[in-house]
MDTraj code that builds the backbone (N, CA, C; nanometers):
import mdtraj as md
import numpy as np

residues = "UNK UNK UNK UNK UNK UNK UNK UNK UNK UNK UNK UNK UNK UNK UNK UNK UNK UNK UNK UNK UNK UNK UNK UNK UNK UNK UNK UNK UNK UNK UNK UNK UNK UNK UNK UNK UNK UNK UNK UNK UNK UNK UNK UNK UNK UNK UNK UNK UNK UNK UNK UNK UNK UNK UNK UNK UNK UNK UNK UNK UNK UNK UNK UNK UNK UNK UNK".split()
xyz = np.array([
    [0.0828, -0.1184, 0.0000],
    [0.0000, 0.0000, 0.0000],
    [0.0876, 0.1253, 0.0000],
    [0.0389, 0.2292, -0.0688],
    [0.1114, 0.3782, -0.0931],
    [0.1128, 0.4209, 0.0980],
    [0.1735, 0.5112, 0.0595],
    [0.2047, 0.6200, 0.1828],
    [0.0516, 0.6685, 0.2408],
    [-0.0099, 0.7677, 0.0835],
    [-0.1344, 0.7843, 0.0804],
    [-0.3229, 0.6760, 0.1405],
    [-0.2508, 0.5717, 0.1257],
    [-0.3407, 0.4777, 0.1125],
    [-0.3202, 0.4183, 0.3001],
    [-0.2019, 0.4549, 0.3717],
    [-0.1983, 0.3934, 0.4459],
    [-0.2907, 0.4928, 0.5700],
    [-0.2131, 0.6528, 0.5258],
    [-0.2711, 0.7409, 0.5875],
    [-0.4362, 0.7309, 0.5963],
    [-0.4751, 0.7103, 0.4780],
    [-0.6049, 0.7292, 0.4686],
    [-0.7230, 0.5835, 0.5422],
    [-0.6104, 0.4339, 0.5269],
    [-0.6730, 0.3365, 0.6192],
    [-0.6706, 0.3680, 0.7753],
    [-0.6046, 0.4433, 0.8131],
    [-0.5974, 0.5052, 0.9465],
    [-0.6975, 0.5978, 1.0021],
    [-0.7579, 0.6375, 0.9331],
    [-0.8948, 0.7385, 0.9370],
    [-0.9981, 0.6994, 0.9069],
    [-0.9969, 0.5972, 0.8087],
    [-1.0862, 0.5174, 0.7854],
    [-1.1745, 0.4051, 0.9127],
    [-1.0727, 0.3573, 0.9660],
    [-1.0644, 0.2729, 1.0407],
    [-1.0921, 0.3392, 1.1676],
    [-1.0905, 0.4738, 1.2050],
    [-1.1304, 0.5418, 1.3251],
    [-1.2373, 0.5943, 1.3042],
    [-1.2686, 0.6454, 1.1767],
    [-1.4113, 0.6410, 1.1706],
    [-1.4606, 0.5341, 1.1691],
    [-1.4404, 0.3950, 1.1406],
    [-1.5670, 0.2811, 1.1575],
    [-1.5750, 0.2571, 1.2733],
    [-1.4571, 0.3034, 1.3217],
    [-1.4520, 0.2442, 1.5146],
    [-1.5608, 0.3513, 1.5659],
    [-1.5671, 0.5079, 1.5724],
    [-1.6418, 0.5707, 1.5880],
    [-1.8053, 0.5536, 1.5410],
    [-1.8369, 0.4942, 1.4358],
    [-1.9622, 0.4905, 1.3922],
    [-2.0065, 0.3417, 1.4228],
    [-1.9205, 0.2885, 1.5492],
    [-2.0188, 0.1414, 1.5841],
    [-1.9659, 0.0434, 1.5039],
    [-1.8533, 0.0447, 1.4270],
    [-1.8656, -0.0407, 1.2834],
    [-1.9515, -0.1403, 1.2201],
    [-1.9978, 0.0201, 1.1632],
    [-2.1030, -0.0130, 1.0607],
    [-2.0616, 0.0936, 0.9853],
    [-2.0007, 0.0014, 0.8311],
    [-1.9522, 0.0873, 0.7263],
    [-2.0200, 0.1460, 0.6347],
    [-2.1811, 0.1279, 0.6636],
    [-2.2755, 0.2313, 0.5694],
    [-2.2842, 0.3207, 0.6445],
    [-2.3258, 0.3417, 0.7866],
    [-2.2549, 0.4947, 0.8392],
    [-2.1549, 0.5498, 0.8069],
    [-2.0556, 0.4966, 0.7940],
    [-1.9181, 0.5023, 0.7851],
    [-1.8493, 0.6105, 0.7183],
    [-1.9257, 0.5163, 0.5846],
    [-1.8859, 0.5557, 0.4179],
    [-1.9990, 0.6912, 0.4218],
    [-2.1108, 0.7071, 0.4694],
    [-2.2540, 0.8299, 0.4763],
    [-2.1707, 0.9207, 0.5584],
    [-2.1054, 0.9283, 0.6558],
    [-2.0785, 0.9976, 0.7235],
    [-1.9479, 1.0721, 0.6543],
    [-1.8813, 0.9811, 0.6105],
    [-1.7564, 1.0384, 0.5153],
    [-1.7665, 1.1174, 0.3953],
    [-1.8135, 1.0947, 0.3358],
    [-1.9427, 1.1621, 0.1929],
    [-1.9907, 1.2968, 0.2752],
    [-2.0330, 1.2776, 0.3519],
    [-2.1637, 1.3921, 0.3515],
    [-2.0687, 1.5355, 0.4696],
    [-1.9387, 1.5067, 0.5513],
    [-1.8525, 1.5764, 0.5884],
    [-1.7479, 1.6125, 0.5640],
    [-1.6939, 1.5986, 0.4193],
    [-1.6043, 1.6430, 0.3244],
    [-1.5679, 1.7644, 0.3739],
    [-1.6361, 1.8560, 0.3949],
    [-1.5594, 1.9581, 0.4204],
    [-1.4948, 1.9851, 0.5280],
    [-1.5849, 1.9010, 0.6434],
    [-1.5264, 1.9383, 0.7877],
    [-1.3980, 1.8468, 0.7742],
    [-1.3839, 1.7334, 0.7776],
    [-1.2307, 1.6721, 0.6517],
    [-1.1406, 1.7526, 0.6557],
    [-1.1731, 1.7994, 0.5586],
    [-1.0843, 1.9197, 0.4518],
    [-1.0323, 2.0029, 0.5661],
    [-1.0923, 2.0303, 0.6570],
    [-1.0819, 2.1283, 0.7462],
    [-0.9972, 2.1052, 0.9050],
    [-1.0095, 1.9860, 0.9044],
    [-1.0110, 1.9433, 1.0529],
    [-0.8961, 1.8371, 1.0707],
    [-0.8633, 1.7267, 0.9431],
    [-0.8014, 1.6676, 0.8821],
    [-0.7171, 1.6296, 0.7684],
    [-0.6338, 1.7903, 0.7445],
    [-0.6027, 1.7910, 0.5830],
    [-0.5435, 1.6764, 0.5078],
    [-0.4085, 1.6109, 0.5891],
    [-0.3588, 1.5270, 0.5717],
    [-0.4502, 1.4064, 0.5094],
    [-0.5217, 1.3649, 0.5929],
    [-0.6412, 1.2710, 0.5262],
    [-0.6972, 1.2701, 0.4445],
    [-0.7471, 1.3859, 0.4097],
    [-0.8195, 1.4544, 0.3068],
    [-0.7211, 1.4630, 0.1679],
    [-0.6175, 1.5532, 0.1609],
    [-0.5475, 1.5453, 0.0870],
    [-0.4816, 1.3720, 0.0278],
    [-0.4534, 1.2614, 0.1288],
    [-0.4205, 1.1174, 0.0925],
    [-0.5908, 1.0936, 0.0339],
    [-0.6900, 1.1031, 0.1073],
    [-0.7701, 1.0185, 0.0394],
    [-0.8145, 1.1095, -0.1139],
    [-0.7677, 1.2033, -0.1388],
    [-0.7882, 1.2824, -0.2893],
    [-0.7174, 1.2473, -0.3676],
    [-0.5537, 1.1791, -0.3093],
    [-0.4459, 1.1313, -0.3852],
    [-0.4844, 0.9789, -0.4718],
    [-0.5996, 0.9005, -0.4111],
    [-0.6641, 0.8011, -0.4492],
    [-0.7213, 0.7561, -0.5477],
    [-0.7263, 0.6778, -0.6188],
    [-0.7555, 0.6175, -0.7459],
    [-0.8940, 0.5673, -0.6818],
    [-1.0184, 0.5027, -0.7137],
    [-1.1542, 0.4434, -0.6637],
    [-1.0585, 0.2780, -0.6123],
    [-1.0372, 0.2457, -0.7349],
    [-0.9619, 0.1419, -0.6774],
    [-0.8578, 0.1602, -0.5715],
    [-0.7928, 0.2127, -0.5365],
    [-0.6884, 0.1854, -0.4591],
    [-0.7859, 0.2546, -0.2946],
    [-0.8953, 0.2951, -0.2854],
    [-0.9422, 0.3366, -0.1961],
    [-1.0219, 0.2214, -0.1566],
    [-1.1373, 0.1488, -0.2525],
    [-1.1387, -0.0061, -0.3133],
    [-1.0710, -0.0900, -0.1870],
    [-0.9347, -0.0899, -0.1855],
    [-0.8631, -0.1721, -0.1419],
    [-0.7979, -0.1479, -0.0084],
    [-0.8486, 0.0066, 0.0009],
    [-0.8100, 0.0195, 0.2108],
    [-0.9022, -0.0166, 0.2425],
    [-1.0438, -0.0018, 0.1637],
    [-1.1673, -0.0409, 0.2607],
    [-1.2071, -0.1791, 0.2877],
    [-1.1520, -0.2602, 0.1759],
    [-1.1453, -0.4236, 0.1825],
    [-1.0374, -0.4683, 0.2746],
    [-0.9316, -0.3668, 0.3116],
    [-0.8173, -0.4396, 0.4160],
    [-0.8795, -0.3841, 0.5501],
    [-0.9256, -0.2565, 0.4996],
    [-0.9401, -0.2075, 0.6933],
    [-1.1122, -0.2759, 0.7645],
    [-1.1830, -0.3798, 0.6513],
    [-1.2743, -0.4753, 0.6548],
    [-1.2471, -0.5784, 0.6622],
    [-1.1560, -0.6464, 0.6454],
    [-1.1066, -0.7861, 0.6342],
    [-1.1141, -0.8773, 0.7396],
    [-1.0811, -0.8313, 0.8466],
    [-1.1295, -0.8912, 1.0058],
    [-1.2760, -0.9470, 0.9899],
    [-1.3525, -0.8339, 0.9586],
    [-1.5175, -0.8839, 0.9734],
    [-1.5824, -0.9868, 0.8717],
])
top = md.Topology()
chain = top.add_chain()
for i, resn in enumerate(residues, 1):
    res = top.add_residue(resn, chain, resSeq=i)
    for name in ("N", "CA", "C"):
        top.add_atom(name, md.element.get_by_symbol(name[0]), res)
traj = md.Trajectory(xyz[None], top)
């Protein structure tokens, strides 16, 4: 995994921990606060923009893989 991709499974993964893990909150909650993101978390924001669908695809299938 990229630099980008690792940063961004790290946030990922604290948001599912935060939303109960349950990754349709997860993913709704991530979508719909983009800006506070942008704002609050640039680093994150900026790795998960660095992202291909696929390669984002593939933090969410590793930082899921347990379940």
């Amino acid at each position: 995994m990229t630099i980008e991709q690792e940063l961004f499974k790290r946030f990922f993964e604290w948001a599912f921990e935060d939303h109960a893990q349950d990754v349709v909150r997860t993913v709704v909650w991530m979508n719909s606060h983009m800006v506070m993101i942008k704002r609050d978390y640039p680093k994150e924001y900026l790795a998960y923009k660095a992202l291909t669908n696929q390669q984002i695809n593939q933090v969410i299938c590793e930082a899921l893989l347990p379940f």
